[in-house]
N, C-alpha and C positions, 0 to 999 in steps of 0.2 A: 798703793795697791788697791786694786778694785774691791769693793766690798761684795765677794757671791751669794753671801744673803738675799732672796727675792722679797723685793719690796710688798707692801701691803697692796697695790694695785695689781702686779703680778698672779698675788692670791686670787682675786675677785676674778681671776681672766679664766683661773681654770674652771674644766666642764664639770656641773655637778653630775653624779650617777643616775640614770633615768632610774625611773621606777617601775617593774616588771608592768608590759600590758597585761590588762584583765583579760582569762580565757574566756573567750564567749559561751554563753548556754545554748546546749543545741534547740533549735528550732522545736516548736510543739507539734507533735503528730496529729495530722489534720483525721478527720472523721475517714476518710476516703481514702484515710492508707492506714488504718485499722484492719488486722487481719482477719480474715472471713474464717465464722466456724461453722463445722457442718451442717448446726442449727441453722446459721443462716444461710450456705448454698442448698437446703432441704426445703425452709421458706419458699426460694426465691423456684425452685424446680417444683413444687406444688402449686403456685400462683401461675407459672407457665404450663400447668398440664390443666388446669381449667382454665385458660385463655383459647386451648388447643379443643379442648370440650367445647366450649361456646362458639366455634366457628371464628373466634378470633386471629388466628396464627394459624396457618400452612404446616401439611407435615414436616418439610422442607426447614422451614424458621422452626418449625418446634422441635427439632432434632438439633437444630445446629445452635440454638440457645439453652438446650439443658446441658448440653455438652460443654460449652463455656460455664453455664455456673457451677456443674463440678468440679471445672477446672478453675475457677477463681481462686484467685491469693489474698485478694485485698475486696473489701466492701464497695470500693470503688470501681472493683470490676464489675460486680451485680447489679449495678444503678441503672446502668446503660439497659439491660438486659426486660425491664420492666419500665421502662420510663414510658411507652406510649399503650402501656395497657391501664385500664381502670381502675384505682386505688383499690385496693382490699377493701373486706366489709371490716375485719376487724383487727386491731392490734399485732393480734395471733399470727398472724400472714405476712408482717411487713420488716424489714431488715431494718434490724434497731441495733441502734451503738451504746445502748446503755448497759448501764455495770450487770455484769448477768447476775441474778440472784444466786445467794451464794448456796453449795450442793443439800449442807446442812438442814436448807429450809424447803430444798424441792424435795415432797414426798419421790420418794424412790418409789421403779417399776416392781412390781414383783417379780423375782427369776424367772424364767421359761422353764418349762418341767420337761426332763430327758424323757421321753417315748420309743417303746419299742418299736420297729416297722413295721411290724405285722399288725391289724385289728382285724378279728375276727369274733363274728356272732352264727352262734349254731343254735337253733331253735329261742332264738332271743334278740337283742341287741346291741350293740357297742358305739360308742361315738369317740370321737377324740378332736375338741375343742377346748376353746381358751386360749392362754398364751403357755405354746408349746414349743420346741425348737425342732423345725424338718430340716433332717437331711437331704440327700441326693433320691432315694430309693424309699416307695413307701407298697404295700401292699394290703389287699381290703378282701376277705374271704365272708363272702353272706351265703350261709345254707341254712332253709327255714328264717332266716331274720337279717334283719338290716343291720347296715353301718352306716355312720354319718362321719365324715370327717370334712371338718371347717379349719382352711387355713386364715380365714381373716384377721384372728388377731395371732399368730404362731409367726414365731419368729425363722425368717427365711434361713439357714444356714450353708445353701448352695444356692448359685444361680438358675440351675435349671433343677426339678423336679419330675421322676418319673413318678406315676401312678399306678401297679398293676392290681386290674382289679376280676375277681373272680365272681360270678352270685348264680346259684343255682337253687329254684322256688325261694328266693330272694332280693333285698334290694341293695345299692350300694348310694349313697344319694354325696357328693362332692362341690364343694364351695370356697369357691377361692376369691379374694381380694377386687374390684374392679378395676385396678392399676396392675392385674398381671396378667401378662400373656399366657390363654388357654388354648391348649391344641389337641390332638388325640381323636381314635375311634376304635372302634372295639366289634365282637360278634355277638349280635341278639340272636337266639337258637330260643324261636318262641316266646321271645322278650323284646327286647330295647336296650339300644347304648346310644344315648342323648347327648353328644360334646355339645354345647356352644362353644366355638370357638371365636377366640378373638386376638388380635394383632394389637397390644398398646403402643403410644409413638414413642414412647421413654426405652432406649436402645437399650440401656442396660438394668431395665424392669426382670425381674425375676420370670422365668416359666414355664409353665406347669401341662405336663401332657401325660393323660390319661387311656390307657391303654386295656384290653383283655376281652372276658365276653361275660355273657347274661345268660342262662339256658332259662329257659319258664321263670324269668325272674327281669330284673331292671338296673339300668346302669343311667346314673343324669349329674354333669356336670356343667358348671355355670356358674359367672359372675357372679357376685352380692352386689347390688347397686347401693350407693352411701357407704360399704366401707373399703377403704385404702389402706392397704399396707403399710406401716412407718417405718420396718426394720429389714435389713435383707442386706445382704452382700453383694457389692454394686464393682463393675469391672475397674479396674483403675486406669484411669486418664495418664496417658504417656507423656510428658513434657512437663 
């Protein structure tokens, strides 16, 4: 009788159990698929709107490149976007991958202060500057005295902005941002209503038209040259 014991060489034949492969580690996220924050498509859309100031870029390109960096996803979409314009003067300007400072140590803005619509000075003055928050609808009544109202540093809360303004043996004096669209005219009755108007190439810049009349009194609005709006309600990009 055959002995069905398997020999000691039998043993050696069988397979040993592999040993599980190792899962691989996923690949490291390169610089350029780091996702873009508003910080940096705001960067890269300020850098293209003085490229467009300097005679550098066409309205043409500088509409169809801001449009692209608010629609960027990735860092790597913005690279393209400024690569044949002239380095920034300074840090401030240029889309950085590095660890953003944590909220803790960035002094915070101060709030925007809620304001009424109305300003109105009667035999005196009124102003309404700083950082303030506009709505849609503002209105400015000067009899005997002036009003000043400065949107430069107020935070946009609507895209467009009416102004009605009234002044009668008074003035009404308006200041808005040089990155926003000014439009508007109005009736001087023995006065002056002064729009400069102006068309910025940023499509979806905020802006601001100024409307009403002046009897024996003055109406003047107009850019601020050097300063730019940073805050505003901007249309949102489809796709």
């Amino acid at each position: 009788m055959e002995n069905s014991e398997p020999s000691k060489a039998d043993l050696t034949k069988r397979p040993v159990d592999a040993a599980p492969a190792p899962v691989p580690s996923p690949a490291p996220v390169t610089e350029a698929e780091l996702r873009a924050s508003d910080a940096d498509r705001e960067r890269v859309a300020e850098l293209l709107r003085d490229a467009y100031a300097e005679g550098r870029l066409t309205v043409e390109e500088h509409s169809e490149r801001i449009e692209l960096a608010y629609g960027a996803k990735t860092l790597g979409d913005l690279v393209p976007l400024t690569r044949d314009l002239p380095a920034p003067a300074g840090p401030a300007a240029q889309v950085s991958t590095a660890k953003p400072q944590p909220a803790a140590e960035r002094p915070p803005a101060p709030p925007a202060r809620a304001e009424a619509p109305t300003v109105v000075a009667i035999f005196g003055g009124a102003a309404r500057k700083g950082r303030w928050r506009v709505g849609s609808q503002l209105r400015a009544v000067a009899l005997f005295g002036g009003v000043e109202i400065d949107l430069t540093d107020a935070v946009f809360e609507s895209p467009e902005v009416e102004i009605e303004v009234f002044a009668m043996f008074g003035g009404v004096d308006v200041r808005v941002p040089e990155n926003v669209s000014l439009h508007g005219s109005g009736l001087g009755l023995f006065g002056g209503f002064d729009v400069k108007e102006q068309t910025v190439a940023d499509p979806y810049a905020p802006v601001v038209r100024v409307k009403g009349a002046a009897i024996f009194g003055g109406c003047s609005a107009k850019p601020r040259r050097g300063k730019k709006l940073k805050e505003w309600v901007r249309k949102q990009l489809e796709g």
